[in-house]
C-alpha beads as a LAMMPS data file, in Angstrom:
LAMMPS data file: protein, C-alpha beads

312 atoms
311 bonds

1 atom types
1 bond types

-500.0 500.0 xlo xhi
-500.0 500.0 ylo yhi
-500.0 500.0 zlo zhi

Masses

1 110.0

Atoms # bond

1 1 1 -429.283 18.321 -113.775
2 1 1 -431.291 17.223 -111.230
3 1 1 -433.972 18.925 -109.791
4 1 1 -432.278 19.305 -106.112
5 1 1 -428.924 20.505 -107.929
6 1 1 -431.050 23.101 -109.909
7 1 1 -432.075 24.401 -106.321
8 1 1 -428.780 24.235 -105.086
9 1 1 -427.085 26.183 -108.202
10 1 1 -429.904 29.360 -108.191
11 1 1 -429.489 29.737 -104.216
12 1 1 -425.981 29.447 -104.039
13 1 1 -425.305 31.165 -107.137
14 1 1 -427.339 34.347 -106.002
15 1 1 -425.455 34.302 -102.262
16 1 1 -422.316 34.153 -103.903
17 1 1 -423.577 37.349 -106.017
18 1 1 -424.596 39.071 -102.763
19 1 1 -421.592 37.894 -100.691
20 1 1 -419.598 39.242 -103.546
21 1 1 -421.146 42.689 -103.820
22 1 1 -421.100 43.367 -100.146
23 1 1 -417.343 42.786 -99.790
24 1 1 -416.821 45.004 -103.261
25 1 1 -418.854 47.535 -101.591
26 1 1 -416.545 47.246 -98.750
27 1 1 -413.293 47.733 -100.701
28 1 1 -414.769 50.237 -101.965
29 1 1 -415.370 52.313 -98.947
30 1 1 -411.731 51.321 -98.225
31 1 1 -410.394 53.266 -101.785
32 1 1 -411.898 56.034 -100.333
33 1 1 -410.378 56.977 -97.169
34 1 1 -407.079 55.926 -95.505
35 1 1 -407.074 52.008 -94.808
36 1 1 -405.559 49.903 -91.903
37 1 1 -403.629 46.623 -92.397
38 1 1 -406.319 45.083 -90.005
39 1 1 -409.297 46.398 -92.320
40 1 1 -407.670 45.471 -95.398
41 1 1 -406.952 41.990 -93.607
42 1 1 -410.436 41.286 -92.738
43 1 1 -411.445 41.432 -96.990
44 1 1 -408.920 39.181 -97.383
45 1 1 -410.068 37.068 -94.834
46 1 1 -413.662 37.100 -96.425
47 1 1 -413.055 36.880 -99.876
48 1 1 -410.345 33.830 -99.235
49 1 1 -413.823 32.014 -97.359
50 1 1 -416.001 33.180 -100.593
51 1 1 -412.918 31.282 -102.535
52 1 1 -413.532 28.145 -99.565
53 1 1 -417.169 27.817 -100.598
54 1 1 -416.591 27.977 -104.809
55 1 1 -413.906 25.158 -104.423
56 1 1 -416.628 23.107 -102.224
57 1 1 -419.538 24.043 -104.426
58 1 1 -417.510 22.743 -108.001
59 1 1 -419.192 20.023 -109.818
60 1 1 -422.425 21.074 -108.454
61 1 1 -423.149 24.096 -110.441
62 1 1 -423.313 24.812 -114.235
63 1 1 -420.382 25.591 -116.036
64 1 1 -421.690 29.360 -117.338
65 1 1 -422.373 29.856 -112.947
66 1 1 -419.073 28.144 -111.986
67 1 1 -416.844 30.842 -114.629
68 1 1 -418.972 33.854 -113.477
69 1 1 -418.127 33.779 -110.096
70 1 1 -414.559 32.264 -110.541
71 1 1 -414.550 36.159 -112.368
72 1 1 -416.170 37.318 -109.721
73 1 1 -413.621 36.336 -107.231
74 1 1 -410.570 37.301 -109.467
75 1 1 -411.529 40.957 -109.294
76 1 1 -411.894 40.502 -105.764
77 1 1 -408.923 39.465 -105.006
78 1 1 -407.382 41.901 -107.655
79 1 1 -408.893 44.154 -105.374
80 1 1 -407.485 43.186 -101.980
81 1 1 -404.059 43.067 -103.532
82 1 1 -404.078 46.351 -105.151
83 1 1 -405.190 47.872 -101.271
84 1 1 -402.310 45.361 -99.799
85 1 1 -399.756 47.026 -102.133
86 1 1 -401.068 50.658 -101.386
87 1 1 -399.528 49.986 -97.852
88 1 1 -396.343 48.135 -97.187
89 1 1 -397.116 47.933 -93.375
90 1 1 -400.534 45.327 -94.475
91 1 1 -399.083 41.756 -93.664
92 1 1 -399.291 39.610 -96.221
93 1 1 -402.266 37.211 -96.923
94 1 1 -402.216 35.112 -100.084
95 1 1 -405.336 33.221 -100.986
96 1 1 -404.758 29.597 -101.241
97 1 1 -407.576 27.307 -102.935
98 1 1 -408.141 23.385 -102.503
99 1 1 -407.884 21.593 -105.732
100 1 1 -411.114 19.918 -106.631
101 1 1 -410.961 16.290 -105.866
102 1 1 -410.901 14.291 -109.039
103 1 1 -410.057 10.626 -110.650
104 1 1 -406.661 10.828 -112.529
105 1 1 -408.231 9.367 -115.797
106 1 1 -410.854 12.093 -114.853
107 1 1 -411.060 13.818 -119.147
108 1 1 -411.969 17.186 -117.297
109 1 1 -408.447 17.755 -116.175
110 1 1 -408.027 18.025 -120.024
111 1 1 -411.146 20.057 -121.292
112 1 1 -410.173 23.280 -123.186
113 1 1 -411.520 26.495 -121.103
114 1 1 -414.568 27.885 -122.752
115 1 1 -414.461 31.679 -123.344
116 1 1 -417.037 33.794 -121.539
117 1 1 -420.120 34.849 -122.548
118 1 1 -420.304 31.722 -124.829
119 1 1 -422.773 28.717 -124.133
120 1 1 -421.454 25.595 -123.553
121 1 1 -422.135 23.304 -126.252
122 1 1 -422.661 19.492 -126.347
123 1 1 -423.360 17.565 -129.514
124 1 1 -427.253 17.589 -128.352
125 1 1 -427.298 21.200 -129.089
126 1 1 -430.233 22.466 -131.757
127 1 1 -429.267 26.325 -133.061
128 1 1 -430.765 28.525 -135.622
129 1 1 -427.942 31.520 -135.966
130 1 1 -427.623 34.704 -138.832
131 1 1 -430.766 34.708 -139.922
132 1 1 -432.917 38.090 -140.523
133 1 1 -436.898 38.805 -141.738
134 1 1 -438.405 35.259 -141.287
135 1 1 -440.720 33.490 -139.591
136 1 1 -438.919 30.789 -137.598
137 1 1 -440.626 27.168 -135.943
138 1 1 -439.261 23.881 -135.058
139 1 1 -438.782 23.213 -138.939
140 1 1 -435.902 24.938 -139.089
141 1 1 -433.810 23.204 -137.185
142 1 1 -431.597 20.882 -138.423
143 1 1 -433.053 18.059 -135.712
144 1 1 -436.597 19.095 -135.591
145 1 1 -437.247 16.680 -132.822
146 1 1 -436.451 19.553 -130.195
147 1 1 -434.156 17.792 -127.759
148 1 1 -431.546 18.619 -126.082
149 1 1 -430.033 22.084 -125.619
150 1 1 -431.584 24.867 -128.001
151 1 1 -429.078 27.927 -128.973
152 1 1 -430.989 31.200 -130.612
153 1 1 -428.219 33.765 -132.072
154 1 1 -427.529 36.570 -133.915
155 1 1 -431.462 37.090 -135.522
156 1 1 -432.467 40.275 -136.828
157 1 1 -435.961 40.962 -137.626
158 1 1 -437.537 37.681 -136.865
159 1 1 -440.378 36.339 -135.159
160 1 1 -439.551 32.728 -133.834
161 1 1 -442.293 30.431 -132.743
162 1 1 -441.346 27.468 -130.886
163 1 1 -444.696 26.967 -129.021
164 1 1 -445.242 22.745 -129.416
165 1 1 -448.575 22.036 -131.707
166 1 1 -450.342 20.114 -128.466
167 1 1 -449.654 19.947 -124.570
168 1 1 -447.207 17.411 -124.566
169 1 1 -444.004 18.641 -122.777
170 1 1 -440.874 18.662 -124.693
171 1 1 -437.353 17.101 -123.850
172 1 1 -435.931 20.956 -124.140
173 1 1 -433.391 20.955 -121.511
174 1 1 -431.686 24.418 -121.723
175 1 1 -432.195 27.304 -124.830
176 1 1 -429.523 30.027 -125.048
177 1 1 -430.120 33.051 -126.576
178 1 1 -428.100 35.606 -127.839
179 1 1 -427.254 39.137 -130.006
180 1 1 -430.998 39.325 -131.129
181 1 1 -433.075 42.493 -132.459
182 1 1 -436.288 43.184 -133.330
183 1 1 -437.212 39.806 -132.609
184 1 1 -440.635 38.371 -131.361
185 1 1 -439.314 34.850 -129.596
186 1 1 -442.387 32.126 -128.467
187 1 1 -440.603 29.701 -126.484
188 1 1 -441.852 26.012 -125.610
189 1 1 -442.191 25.633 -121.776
190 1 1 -438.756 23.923 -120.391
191 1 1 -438.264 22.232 -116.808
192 1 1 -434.895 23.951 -117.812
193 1 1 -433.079 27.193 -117.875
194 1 1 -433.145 30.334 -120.221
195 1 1 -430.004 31.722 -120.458
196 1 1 -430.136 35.609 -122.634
197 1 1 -427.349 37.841 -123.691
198 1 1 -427.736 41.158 -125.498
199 1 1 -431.080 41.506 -126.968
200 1 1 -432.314 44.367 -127.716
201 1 1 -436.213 45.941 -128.603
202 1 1 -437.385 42.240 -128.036
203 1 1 -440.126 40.732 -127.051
204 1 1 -439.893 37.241 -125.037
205 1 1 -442.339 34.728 -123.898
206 1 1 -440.944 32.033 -121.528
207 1 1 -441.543 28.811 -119.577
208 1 1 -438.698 27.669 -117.403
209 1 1 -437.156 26.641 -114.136
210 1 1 -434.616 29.117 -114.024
211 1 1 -434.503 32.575 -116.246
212 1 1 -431.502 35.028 -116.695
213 1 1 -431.368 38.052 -118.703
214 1 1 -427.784 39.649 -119.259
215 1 1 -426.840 42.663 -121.063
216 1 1 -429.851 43.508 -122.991
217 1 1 -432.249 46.373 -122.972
218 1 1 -436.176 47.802 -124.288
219 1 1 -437.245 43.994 -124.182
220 1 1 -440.652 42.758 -122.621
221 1 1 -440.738 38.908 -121.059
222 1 1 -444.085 37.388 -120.367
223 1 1 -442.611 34.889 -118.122
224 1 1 -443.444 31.600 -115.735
225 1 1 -440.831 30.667 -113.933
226 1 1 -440.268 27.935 -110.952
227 1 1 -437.490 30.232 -109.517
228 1 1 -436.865 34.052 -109.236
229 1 1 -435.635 35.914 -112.667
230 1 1 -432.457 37.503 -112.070
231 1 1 -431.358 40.184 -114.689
232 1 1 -427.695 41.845 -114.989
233 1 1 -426.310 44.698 -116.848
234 1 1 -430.101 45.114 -118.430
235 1 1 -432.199 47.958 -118.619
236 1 1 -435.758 48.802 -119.830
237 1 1 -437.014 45.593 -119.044
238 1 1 -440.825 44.931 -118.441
239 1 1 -442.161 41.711 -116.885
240 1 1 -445.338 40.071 -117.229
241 1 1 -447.332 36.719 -116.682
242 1 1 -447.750 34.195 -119.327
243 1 1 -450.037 34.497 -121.463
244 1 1 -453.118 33.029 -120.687
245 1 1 -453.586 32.247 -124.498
246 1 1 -450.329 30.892 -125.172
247 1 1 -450.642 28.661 -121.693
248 1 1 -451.731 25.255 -123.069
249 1 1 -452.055 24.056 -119.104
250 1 1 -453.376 26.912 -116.775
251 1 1 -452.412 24.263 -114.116
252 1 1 -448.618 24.618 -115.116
253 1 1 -448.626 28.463 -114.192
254 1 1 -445.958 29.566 -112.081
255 1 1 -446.224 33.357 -109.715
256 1 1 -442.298 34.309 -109.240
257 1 1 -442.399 36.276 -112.884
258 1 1 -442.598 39.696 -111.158
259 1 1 -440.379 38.705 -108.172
260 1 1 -436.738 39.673 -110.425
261 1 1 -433.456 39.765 -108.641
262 1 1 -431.703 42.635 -110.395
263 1 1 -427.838 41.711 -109.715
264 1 1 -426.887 45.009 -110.579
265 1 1 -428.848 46.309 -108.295
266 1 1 -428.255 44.958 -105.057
267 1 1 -429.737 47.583 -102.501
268 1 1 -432.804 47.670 -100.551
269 1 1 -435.116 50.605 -103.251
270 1 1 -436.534 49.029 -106.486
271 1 1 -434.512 48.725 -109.182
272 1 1 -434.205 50.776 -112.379
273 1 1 -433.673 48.815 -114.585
274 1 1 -437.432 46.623 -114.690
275 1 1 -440.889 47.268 -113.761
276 1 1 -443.967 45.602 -114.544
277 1 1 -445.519 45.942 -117.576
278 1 1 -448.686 47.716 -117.669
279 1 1 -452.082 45.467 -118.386
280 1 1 -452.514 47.993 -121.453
281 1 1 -449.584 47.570 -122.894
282 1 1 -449.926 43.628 -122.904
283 1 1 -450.450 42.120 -126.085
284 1 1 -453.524 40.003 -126.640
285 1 1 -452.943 38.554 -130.255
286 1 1 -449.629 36.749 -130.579
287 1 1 -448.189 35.863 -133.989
288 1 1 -448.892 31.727 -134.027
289 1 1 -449.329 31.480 -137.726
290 1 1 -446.590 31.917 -140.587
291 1 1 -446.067 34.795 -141.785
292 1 1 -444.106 36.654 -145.120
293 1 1 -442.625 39.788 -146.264
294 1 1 -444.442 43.178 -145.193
295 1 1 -447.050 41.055 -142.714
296 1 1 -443.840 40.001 -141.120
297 1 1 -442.906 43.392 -140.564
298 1 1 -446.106 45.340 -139.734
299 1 1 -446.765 42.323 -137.291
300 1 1 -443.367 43.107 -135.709
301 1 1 -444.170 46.704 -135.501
302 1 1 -447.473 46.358 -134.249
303 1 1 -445.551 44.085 -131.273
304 1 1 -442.190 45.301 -130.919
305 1 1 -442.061 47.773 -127.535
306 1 1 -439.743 50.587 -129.937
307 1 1 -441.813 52.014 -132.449
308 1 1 -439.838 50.880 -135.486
309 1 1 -437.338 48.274 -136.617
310 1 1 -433.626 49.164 -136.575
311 1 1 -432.135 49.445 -139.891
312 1 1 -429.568 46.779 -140.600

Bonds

1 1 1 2
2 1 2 3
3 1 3 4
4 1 4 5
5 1 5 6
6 1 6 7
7 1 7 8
8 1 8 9
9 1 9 10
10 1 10 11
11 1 11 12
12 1 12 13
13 1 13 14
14 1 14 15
15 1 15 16
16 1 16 17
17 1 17 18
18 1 18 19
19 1 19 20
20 1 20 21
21 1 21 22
22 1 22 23
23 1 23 24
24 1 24 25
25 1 25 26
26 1 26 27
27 1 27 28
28 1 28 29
29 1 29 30
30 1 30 31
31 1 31 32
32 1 32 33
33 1 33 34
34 1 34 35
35 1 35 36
36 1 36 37
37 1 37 38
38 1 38 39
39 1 39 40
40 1 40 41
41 1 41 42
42 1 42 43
43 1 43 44
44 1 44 45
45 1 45 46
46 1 46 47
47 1 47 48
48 1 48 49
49 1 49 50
50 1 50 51
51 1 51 52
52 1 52 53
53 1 53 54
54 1 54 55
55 1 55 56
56 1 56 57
57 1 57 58
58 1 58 59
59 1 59 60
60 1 60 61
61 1 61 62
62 1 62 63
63 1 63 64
64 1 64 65
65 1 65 66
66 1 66 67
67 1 67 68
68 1 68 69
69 1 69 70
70 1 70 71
71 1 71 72
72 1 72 73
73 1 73 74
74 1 74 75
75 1 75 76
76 1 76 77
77 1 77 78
78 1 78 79
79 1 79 80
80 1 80 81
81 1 81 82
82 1 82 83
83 1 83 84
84 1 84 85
85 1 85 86
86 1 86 87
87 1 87 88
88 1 88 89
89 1 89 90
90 1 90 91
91 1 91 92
92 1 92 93
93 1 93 94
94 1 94 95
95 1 95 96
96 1 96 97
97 1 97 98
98 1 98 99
99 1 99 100
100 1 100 101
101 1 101 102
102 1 102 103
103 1 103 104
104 1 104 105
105 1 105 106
106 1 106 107
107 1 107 108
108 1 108 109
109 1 109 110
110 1 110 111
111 1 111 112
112 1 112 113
113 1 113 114
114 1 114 115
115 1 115 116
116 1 116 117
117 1 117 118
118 1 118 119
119 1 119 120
120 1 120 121
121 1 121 122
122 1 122 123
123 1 123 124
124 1 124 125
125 1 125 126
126 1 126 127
127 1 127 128
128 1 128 129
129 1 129 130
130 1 130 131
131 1 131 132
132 1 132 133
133 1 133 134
134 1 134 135
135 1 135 136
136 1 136 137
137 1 137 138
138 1 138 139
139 1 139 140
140 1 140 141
141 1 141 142
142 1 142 143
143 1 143 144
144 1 144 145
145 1 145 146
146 1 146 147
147 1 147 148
148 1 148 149
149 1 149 150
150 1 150 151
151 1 151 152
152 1 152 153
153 1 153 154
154 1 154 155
155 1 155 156
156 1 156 157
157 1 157 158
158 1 158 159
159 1 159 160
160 1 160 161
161 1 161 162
162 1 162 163
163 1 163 164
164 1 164 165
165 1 165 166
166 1 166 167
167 1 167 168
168 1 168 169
169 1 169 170
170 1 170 171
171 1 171 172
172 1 172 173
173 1 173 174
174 1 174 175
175 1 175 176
176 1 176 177
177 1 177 178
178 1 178 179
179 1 179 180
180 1 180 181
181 1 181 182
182 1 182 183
183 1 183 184
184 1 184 185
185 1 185 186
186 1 186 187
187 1 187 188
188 1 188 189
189 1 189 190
190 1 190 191
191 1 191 192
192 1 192 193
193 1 193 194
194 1 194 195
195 1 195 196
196 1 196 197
197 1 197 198
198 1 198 199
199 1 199 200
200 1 200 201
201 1 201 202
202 1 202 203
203 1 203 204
204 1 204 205
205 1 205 206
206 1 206 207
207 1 207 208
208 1 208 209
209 1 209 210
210 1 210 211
211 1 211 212
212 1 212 213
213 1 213 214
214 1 214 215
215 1 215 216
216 1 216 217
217 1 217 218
218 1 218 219
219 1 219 220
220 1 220 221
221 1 221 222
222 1 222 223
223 1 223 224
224 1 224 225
225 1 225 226
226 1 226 227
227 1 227 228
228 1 228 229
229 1 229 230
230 1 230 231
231 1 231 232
232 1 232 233
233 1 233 234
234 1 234 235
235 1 235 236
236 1 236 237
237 1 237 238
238 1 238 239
239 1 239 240
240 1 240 241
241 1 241 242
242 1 242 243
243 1 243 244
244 1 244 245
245 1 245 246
246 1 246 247
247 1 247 248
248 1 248 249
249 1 249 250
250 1 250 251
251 1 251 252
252 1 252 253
253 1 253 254
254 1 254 255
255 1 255 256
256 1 256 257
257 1 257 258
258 1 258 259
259 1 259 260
260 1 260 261
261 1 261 262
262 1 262 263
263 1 263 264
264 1 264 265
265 1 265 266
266 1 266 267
267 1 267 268
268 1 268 269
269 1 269 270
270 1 270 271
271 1 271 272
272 1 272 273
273 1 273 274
274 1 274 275
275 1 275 276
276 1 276 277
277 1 277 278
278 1 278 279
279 1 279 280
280 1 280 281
281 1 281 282
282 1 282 283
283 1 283 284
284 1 284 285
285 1 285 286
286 1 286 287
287 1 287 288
288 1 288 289
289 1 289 290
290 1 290 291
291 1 291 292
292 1 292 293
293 1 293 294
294 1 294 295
295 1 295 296
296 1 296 297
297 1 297 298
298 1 298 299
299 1 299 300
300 1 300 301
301 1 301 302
302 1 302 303
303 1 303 304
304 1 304 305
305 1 305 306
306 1 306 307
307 1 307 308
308 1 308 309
309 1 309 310
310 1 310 311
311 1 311 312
């Protein structure tokens, strides 16, 4: 994707988000005391334009954006119907969508919905999945080139180094990550996006154009990142810079790590759910040599932001 569509997808993606929770905040208000047809009409109204600017905005963002907010809008609209049928006087307003324009030999009309919360896979895609007390690095992978679209999943217990040996940028275009504990994760730097889902006591450090954190909890990022973080359904999260000693180009550091959009959190006080990480809790030493067996673990300890490892 190109660098003016990544733009396009993180600032339309996070007014759709706010657009969304200021009308659910709305029907809210309207569960809560007696509505009028006219109030209940003016939701529809708005969420049928939110529904407008998805069908314009299709083919320009990335699948995992495009099925979020088509859920988005279903509970809205779920929503506006359930107030609608509270009162038989509310005229009827049914929300009609414009068909994306496409070629009739177009093979998307024919692609098989993906289920949610899974990443879109292409046959580019690099994963290392159920694997628990190791030491992880580009040798693992079945194409150790690192190429393409990295997937992380289901790792207990692991540290995972995927820093490149010299300063030469990789062809990484996206890494997803997912269901990991206890984990230590080094991550190359990406002109890409991070995409996370349910970690837990992790710790993360991350190069990227775009970063999102869902679902996860006790984990600390040290993070550069072109574009805001946004984190949803998270909690205990601590953000920090890159580490200088990890950064192989000081030139290549980005500022917007500490400026997180917390989507579950849309309201004018700080969020809950992150803060900054404290310079004395920072770690110094990071784990860029192999390691085995009880080094693995006391190195993971030592790291880790829970005292202890979760028994598996």
């Amino acid at each position: 994707m190109s660098g003016s569509k990544w733009t396009f997808a993180q600032d339309y993606y996070a007014e759709f988000h706010a657009k969304a929770a200021e009308i659910a905040s709305r029907l809210d208000d309207l569960k809560s005391k007696s509505t009028t047809p006219e109030a209940v009409q003016a939701v529809a109204v708005d969420v049928s334009g939110l529904a407008k600017s998805l069908t314009e905005a299709t083919g320009s963002l990335p699948s995992y954006d495009q099925r979020q907010c088509e859920t988005q809008l279903k509970s809205l609209e779920k929503a506006v119907e359930a107030l609608r049928g509270a009162s038989s006087a509310v005229p009827k307003f049914t929300f009609k969508r414009k068909a994306a324009k496409a070629k009739v030999d177009d093979p998307a009309l024919h692609a098989v919905p993906i289920p949610q919360n899974v990443s879109p896979a292409t046959g580019s895609v690099n994963a290392l999945s159920s694997l628990s007390c190791r030491y992880l690095t580009a040798a693992d992978f079945v194409h150790r080139n690192m190429s393409g679209e990295l997937t992380l999943s289901d790792l207990a217990t692991c540290i995972v180094n995927l820093l490149p040996e010299d300063s030469h940028n990789t062809d990484v275009s996206a890494i997803h990550v997912q269901r990991l504990t206890d984990c230590v994760v080094l991550l190359p730097r990406i002109g890409g996006s991070i995409l996370l889902h349910n970690l837990s006591n992790c710790v993360l450090v991350a190069g990227c154009h775009q970063f999102r954190m869902h679902s996860s909890t006790n984990v600390d990022v040290y993070l550069s990142a072109v574009s805001n973080p946004i984190i949803e359904h998270c909690s205990d999260i601590r953000f920090a810079e890159y580490p200088d000693a990890l950064l192989q180009d000081p030139l290549l550091q980005d500022n917007t790590a500490l400026a997180v959009q917390d989507f579950s959190h849309i309201r004018s006080t700080p969020s809950p759910n992150w803060e900054v990480l404290s310079k004395d809790h920072r770690q110094q030493c990071w784990p860029v040599s192999t390691l085995e067996g009880q080094r693995l673990l006391d190195e993971l300890k030592r790291i880790l932001p829970r005292e202890g490892i979760s028994q598996n």
